[in-house]
C-alpha positions as CSV (number, residue, x, y, z in Angstrom):
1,X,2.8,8.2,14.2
2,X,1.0,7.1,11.1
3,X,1.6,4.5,8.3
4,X,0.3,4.9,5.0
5,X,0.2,1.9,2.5
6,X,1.1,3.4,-1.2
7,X,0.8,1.0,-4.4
8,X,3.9,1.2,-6.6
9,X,3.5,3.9,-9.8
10,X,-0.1,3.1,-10.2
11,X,-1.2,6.7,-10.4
12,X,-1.7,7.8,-14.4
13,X,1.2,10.1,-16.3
14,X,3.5,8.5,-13.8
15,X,3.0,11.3,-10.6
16,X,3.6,8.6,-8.2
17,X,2.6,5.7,-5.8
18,X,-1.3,5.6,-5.2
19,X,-2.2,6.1,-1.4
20,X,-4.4,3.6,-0.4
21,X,-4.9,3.5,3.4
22,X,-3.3,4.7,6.6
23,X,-2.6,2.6,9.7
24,X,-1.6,3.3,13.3
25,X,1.1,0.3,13.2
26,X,3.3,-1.2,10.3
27,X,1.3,-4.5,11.6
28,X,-1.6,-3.1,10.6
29,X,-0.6,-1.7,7.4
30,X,1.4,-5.1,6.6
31,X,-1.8,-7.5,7.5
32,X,-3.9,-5.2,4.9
33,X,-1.2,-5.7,2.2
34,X,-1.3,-9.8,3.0
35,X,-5.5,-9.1,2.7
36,X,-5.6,-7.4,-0.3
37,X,-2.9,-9.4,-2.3
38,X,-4.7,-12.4,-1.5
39,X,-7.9,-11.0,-2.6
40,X,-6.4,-10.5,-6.3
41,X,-4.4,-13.5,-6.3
42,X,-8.0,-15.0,-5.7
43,X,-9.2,-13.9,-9.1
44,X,-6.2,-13.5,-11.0
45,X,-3.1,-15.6,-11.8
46,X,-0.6,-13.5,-10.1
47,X,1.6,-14.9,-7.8
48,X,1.5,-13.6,-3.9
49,X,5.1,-13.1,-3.8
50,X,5.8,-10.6,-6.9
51,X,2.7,-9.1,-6.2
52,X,3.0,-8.4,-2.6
53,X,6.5,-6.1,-3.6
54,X,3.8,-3.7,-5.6
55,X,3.3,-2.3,-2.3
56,X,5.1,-0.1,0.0
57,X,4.5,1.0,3.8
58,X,5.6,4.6,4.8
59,X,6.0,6.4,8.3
60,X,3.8,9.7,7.6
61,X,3.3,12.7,9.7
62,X,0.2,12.9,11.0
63,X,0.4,16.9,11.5
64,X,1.8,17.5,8.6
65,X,0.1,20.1,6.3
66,X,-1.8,19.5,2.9
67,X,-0.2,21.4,-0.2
């Protein structure tokens, strides 16, 4: 089973969540979320919390066939 990590409507002419990376646990997928919200939060002045909901992690097939 496979985990991808999507960013909330962040693809252009609103066709979706962006895929951003795919993990073998939801542990994994959540610790990248923490890493890379606290990466921008570093640089920016958005706040950890509303950020962090930006981001969603999805059970994926790994077998399942490209369109």
């Amino acid at each position: 089973m496979k985990y991808m990590v999507y960013w909330k409507d962040m693809l252009k002419n609103k066709q979706g969540d962006a895929p951003m990376e795919s993990f073998d646990t939801t542990i994994e997928a959540n610790a990248y979320i923490k890493g890379f919200v606290d990466a921008i939060c570093m640089h920016t002045n958005d706040k950890p919390n509303s950020l962090k909901k930006e981001f969603t992690v999805e059970r994926v097939d790994k077998n399942a066939k490209q369109k």
